[in-house]
N, C-alpha and C positions, 0 to 999 in steps of 0.2 A: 578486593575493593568493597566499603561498605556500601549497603544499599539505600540509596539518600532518601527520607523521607518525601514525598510528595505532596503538596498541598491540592494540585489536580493531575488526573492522569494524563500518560501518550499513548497514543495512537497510532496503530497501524494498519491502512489501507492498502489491503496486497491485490494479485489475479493476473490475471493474461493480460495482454492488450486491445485495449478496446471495449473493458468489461464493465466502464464507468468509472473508475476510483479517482479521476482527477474532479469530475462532476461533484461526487459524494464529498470526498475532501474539500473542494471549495467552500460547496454551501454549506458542511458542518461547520468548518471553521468561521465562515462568518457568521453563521447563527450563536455558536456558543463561544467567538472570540479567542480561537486557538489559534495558533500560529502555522498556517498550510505550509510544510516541510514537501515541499516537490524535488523527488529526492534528484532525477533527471537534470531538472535546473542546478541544483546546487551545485551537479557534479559538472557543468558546464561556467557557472560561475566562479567555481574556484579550483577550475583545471584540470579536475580527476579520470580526464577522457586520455586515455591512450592511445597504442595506434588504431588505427581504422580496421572492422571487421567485411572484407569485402563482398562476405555472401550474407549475411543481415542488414548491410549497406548501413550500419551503425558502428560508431566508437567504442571500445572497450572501457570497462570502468574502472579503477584504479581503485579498488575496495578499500585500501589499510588507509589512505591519504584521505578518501571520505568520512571513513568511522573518528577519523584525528580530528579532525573539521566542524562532525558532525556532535561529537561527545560533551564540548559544552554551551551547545544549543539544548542537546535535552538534560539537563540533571535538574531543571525547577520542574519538568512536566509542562503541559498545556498545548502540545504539538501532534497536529494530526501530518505523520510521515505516509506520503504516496510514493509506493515502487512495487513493478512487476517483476521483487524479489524479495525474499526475504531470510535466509538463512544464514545472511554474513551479520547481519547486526546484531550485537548483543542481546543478548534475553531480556536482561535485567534494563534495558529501555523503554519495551512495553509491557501495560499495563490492560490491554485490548489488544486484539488482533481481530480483525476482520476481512472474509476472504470473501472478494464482492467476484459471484459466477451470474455468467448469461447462456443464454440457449446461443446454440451455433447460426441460427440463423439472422440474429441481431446482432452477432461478433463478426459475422460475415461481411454485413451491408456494413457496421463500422469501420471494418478494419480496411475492406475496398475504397472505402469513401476518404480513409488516409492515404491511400496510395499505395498499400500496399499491395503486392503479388509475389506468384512464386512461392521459393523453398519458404521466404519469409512469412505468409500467410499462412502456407499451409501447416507449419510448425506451431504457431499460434494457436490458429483451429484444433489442431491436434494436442496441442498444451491445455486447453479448455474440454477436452473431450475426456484426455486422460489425469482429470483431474491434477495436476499436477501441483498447481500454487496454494492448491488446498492440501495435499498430501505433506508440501515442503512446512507450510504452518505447520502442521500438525506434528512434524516430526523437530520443528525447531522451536517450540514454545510448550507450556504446560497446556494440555487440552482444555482446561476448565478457563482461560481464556481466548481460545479461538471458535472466533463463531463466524458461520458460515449465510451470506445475504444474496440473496437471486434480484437480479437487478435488469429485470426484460423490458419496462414501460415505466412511461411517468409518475405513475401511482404507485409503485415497485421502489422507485428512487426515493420517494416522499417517507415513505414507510421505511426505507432503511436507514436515511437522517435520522427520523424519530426514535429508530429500534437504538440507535448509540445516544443518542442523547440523552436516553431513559437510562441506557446503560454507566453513562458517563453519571447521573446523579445517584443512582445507585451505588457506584465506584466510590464515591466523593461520602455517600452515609456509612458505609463499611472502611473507609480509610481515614477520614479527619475526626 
């Protein structure tokens, strides 16, 4: 399949849970008017949950029925995608990858504060420790667009909006 010109780029906000990327996504998208692609919602909006995983106490996601769904939402660009995954979506979708990491002890009081415990925390914590949603970008995308934003405190989050949004007009002088 050819690859469709873009007049502006997508985006993807990857990492563990709890590491900000619904936060970042939001308020990029409304500052620079992209369309926040919450990949989680989606797959609840148009059914892609399968059966129930009884020891993550979450649905399973129904990949091939998503990416069907999801395919022409992105071919103009302008969509900032949030999921804490990233190796089933096509390449050639993004044009950015961002892999937003936090220190374990602000993913801790996050992810307690969700409610979570157990196996399902501690896999988390452990998915954030051993890098993992950084290592999975990096192995499913070209390196020279995966970049990696530490996202501990409010001046953290501020700064990592601004670090894409430079990046995104950047994108926009080397592409149009």
């Amino acid at each position: 399949m050819a690859h469709v010109k873009r007049m502006v780029p997508n985006i993807l906000i990857t990492g563990t849970p709890g590491v900000g990327k619904s936060t970042i996504s939001r308020l990029l998208a409304e500052r620079i008017n992209f369309t926040w692609r919450e990949v989680s919602k989606l797959a609840e909006e148009y059914n892609c949950l399968d059966e129930y995983d009884p020891e993550y106490q979450c649905p399973f996601l129904n990949e091939d029925k998503l990416l069907d769904i999801m395919e022409g939402m992105m071919t103009k660009g302008g969509n900032v995608v949030d999921y804490h995954g990233c190796e089933f979506f096509p390449e050639r979708w993004f044009d950015g990858v961002f892999v937003i990491r936090t220190n374990n002890t602000a993913l801790f009081d996050r992810l307690t504060a969700r409610g979570y415990t157990g196996k399902k925390l501690e896999d988390n914590i452990q998915c954030e420790i051993f890098e993992t949603l950084l290592e999975e970008a990096q192995s499913s995308y070209k390196p020279e667009i995966v970049t990696e934003l530490q996202n501990d405190s409010q001046e953290q989050l501020q700064k990592n909006i601004d670090t894409i949004v430079e990046w995104i007009e950047r994108w926009k002088e080397q592409n149009i």
